[in-house]
N, C-alpha and C positions, 0 to 999 in steps of 0.2 A: 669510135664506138660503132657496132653494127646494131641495126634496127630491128635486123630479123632475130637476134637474141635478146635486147635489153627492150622495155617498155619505158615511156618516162610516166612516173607518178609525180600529183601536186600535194605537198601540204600548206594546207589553208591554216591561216591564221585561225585559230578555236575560240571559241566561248568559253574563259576563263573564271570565271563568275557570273552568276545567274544577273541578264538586264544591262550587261557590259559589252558597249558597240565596237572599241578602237583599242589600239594597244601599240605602245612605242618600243621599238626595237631597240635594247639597249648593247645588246653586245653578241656576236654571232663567236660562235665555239667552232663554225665548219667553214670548209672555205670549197669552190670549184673544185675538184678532183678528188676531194675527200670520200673516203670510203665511212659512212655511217650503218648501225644496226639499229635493230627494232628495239625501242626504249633506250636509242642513247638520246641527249639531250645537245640538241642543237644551237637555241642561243636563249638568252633568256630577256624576256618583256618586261614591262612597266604597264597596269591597268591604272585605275582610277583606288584600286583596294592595297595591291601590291606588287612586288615584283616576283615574277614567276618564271623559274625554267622551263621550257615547252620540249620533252622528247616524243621525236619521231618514230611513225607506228609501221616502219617499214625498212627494208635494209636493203642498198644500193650505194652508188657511186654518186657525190653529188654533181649536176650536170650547174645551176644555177643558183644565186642568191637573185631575188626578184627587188629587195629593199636595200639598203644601208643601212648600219646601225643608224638609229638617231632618225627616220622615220616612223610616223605613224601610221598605222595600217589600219584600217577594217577589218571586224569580223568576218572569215569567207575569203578574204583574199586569200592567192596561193601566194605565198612565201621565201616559198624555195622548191626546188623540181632536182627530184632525183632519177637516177637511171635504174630502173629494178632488172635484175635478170629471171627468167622465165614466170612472168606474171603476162596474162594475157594483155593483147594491144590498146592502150589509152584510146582517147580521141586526143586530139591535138589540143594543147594548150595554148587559152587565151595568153593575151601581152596582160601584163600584170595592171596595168591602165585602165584595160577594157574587163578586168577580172568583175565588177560588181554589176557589171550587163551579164553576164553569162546564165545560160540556164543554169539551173536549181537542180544538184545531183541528188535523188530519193537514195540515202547515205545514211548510216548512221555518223553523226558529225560526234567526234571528243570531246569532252568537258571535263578539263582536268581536274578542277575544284571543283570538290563538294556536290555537286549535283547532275552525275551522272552523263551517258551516254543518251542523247537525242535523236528519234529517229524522224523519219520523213526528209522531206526540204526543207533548206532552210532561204525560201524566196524573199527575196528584198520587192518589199513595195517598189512599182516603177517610178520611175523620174518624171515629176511632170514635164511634156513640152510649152515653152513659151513663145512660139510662134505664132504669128495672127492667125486664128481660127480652128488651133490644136485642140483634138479633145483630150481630157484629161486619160493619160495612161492606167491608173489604179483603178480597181474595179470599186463599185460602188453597193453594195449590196442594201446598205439602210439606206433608202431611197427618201431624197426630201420631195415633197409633194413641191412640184413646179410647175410652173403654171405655161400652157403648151407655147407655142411657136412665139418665145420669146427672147431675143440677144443676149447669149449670156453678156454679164458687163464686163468682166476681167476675168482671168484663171484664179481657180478657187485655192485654197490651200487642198493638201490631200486629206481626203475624208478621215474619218475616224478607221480606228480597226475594224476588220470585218469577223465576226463571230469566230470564236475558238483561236483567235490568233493574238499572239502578246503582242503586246506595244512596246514599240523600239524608246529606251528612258534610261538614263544613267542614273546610278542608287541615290545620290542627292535630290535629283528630279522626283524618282517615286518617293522618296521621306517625305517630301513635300507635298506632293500630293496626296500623301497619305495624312500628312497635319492637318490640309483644309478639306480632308474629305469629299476630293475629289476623283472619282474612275477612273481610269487613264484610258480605257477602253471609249471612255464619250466623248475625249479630246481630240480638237484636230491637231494633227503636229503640223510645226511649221520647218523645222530642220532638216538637214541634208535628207537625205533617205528616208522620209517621215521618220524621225527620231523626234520626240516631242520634248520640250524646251521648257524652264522655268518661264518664263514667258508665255507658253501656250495654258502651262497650268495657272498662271494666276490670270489669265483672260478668262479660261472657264471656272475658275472662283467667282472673277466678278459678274461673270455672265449670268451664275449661280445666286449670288448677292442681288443684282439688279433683279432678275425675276421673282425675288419673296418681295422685296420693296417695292417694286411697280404697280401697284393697287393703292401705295400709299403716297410716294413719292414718284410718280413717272417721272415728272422732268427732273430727276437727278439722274437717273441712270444712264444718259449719255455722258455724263461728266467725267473722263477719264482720273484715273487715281494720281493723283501727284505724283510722281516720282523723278528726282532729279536724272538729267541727260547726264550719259556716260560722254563726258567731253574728254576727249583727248589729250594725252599730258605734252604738251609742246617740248620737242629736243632741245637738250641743252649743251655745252660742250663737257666733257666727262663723263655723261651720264651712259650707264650701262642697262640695257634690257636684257632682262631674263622670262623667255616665256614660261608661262602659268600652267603646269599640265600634269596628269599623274597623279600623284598621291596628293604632291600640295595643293592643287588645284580644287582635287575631293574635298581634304580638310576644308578648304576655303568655303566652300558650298556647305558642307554638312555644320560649320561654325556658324552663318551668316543662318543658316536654318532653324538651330538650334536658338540661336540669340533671339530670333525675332516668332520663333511660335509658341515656348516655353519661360514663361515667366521666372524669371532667377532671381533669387534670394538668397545673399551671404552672410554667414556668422563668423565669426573669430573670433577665438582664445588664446589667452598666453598660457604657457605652461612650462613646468618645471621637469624639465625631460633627465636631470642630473641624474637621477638612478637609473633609468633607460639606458644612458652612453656607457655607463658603470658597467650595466649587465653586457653589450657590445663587445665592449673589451674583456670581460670575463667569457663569454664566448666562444672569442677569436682563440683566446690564449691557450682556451682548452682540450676545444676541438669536440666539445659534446653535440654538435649538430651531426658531427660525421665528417671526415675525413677530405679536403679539398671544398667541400661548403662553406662559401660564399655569406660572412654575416655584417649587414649595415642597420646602421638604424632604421632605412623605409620598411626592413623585413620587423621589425616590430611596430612601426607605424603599421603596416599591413593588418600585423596580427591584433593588434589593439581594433583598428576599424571591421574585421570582421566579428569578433564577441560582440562590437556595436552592434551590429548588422546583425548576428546571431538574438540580441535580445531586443531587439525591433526592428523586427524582419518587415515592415510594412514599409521601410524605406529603399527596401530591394525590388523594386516596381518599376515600371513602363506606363506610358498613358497611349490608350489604342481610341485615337482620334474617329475614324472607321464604325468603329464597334460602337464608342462614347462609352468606354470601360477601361478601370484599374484594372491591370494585371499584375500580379502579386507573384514575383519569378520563385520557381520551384529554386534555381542555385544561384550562390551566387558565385558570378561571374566578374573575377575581379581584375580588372581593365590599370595598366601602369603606362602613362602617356610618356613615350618615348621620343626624344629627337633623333631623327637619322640625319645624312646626307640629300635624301629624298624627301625629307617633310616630316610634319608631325603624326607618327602614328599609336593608335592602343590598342595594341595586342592584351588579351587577359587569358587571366587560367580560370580553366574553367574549373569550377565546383568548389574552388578555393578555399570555400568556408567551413568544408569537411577536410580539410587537410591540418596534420600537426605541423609544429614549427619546422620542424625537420624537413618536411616533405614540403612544405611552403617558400624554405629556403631554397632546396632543389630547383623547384618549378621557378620562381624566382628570377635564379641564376641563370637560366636556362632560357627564359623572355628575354632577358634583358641582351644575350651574347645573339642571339638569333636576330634581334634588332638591330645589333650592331655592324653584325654582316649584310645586312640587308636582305635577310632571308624568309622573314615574318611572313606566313602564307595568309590568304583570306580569309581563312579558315580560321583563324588564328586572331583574327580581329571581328570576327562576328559573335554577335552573343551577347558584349560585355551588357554587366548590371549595375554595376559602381566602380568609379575610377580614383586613384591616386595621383596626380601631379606632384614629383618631389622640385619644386624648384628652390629648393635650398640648397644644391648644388651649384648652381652658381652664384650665390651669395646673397640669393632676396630673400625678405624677410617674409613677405606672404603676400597675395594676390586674389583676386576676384575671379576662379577659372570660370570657365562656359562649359556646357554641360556637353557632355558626349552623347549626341543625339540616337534617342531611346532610353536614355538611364534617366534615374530619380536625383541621381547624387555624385558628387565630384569632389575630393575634398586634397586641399593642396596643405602641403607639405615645405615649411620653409626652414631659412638657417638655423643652426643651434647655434649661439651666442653665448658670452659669459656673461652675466648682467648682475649690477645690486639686485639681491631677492632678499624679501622677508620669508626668514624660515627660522625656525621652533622661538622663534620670538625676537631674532637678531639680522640686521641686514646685514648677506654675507653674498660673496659672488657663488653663481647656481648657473648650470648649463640650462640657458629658455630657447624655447621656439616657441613660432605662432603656425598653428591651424586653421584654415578658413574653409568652411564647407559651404559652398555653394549648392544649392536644389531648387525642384521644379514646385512651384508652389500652388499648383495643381494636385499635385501627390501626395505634397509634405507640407504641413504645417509647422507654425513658428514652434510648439512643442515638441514635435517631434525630432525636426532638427536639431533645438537643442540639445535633447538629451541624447540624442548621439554622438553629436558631438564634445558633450560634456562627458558622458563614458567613455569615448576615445580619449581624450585628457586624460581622465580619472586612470586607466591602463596605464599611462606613458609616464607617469606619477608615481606609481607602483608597480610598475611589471612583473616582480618577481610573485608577489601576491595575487594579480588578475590573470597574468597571461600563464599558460599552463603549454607542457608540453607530453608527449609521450611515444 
């Protein structure tokens, strides 16, 4: 390669969703010598949301891969370095090691999801040094009154954010601090690169908590909050580790969030779904959805929960901890929790509740094969207002889901079964399932729940009568 005609350009690993630090490289599409164009698609990532293909915004020869699949990288890092022909002369690229010391290029940086092109730098707070007598690197601009020519005792954490600048937090971190109503802008972070930590958030909960109690209770406020030590699980022989990262990781967080800041309360009903499966198979047979559509029973469980949802819309809400206000969601946003390969995730369609059967099967269809590839964007999972879990595919009868945090409501979905049923005055065998809706009971009360859940029944009882199409 001559220098005096090709330049090498870096592409940086981007910000793929808004608040998102790291991203695992799961499969590289280009290799050294590869000739790549502007908008082809080089390899594609794993965030904490989804997995996403990253195309390059430049066309050359590729000179280097800087990672392996199966690392994870930081936001900012370059990635991979290609050879541009007649683009004016680089500066010399860092080693991909020393990539998160490097200056800060005044760049518009890409953001492929959802929320635009950024401009400015994008500067990484500095590393503190830990050597005897280092001062700390971060600038400090909210100045704590200190009192003069005194030792400091140890290196501090790094300060808070400094005005107009985000705070580095992954989306489980900000839920959470959004549940206890706390800033993120007045927390110290204690993680890699000031990225602030559940951990940082619930010290300034309690930091929070202590200071309204302190006039009443001082001496308790030094009393750390119980919480059991992450001890170690000791090797055993057979035993396999699989690290916690990426999508299952999130779930894990945003599940453990969910469970323990929204109080959950579940109902369950039995029902007589025999005319429901009826209508299934009159359906399929007919082909009145339209041609290649996709029909199962969840697509009438669906449609049965949003007439609920349609005739008490108060359970299509959010609790905005922040504010200390119901918000009562203009669509609903209807969320189908899907198993991948990568973890549990719920993509929803949005506006769902204005769709016909037709169009609801489509859409449907369409969540459900996009999960399967792995191809659910972020985009794609934000939003939801009410979720479905059908785990009566794999043969349970019903279950206590946990709420997909932000939603009101969750309502699972189990086996249809033949059972004795009493019907028109004779026990005879009747296709039953059970329902269990689970809700925040902040939102929703025991009436309310119920009769939702009881018009979901009431639908899956009769469907040809309630549910409507056109």
């Amino acid at each position: 390669m001559t220098t005096d005609v090709h330049s090498l350009r870096e592409f940086k690993m981007p910000d793929v969703g808004e608040g998102l630090t790291e991203a695992e490289i799961l499969t590289w599409y280009v290799k050294p010598g590869d000739t790549v164009t502007d908008g082809q698609v080089v390899c594609e990532v794993e965030t904490a949301k989804a997995a996403v293909e990253l195309p390059i915004p430049f066309t050359g020869v590729v000179e280097a891969l800087h990672f392996p699949a199966g690392a994870t990288v930081d936001v900012g890092t370059s990635i991979i370095a290609v050879a541009v022909a007649g683009a004016a002369p680089a500066p010399a690229a860092a080693p991909a090691a020393a990539a998160p010391a490097a200056e800060p290029e005044p760049e518009r940086r890409e953001v492929l999801v959802g929320y635009g092109p950024r401009t400015g730098s994008a500067q990484r707070r500095a590393r503190r040094t830990n050597g005897a007598g280092a001062a700390a690197a971060a600038p400090a601009p909210v100045a704590a009154p200190a009192p003069a020519p005194v030792a400091a005792p140890a290196p501090a954490p790094a300060p808070a954010v400094a005005e107009g600048e985000r705070p580095l937090a992954k989306p489980p971190v900000r839920k959470l601090a959004k549940d206890l109503g706390i800033d993120l802008r007045a927390v110290v972070p204690t993680g890699p690169n000031g990225v602030i930590t559940r951990e940082d958030v619930h010290a300034a909960a309690s930091a929070v908590a202590g200071a309204a109690v302190q006039p009443v209770a001082a001496a308790a406020a030094p009393v750390a909050e119980p919480v059991a030590a992450a001890l170690p699980v000791p090797a055993a022989a057979g035993d396999v580790r699989v690290p916690v990262k990426g999508v299952r990781k999130a779930t894990a967080q945003a599940m453990v969030a969910s469970a323990f800041t929204a109080p959950h309360v579940t109902e369950f009903v039995q029902v007589d779904v025999t005319r429901t499966m009826k209508l299934v198979r009159k359906l399929k047979e007919s082909g009145e959805l339209g041609a290649g559509v996709r029909v199962s029973p969840l697509l009438l469980v669906a449609k049965a929960l949003l007439t609920a949802v349609k005739r008490h819309p108060e359970i299509n809400a959010s609790w905005d901890e922040a504010a200390q206000e119901i918000v009562l969601r203009g669509a609903v946003n209807l969320g189908i929790a899907a198993a991948t390969p990568r973890g549990l995730i719920v993509p929803n369609i949005k506006d769902a509740g204005s769709r016909t059967l037709p169009q609801l099967a489509v859409a449907l269809g369409d969540l459900v094969e996009t999960a399967r590839q792995g191809k659910t964007s972020p985009a794609d999972m934000a939003g939801g207002s009410i979720t479905i879990t059908n785990v009566g595919v794999f043969g349970v009868d019903t279950g206590t889901p946990i709420l997909n945090p932000g939603e009101a409501a969750i309502l699972a979905f189990g086996a249809v079964r033949e059972l004795p049923w009493v019907h028109k005055g004779k026990v005879v065998p009747r296709q039953v399932t059970t329902l269990a809706l689970s809700f925040d009971h902040r939102l929703v009360d025991g009436e309310l729940g119920s009769k939702v859940l009881a018009d979901t029944a009431a639908m899956l009882e009769h469907p040809k009568r309630l549910i409507t199409w056109g």
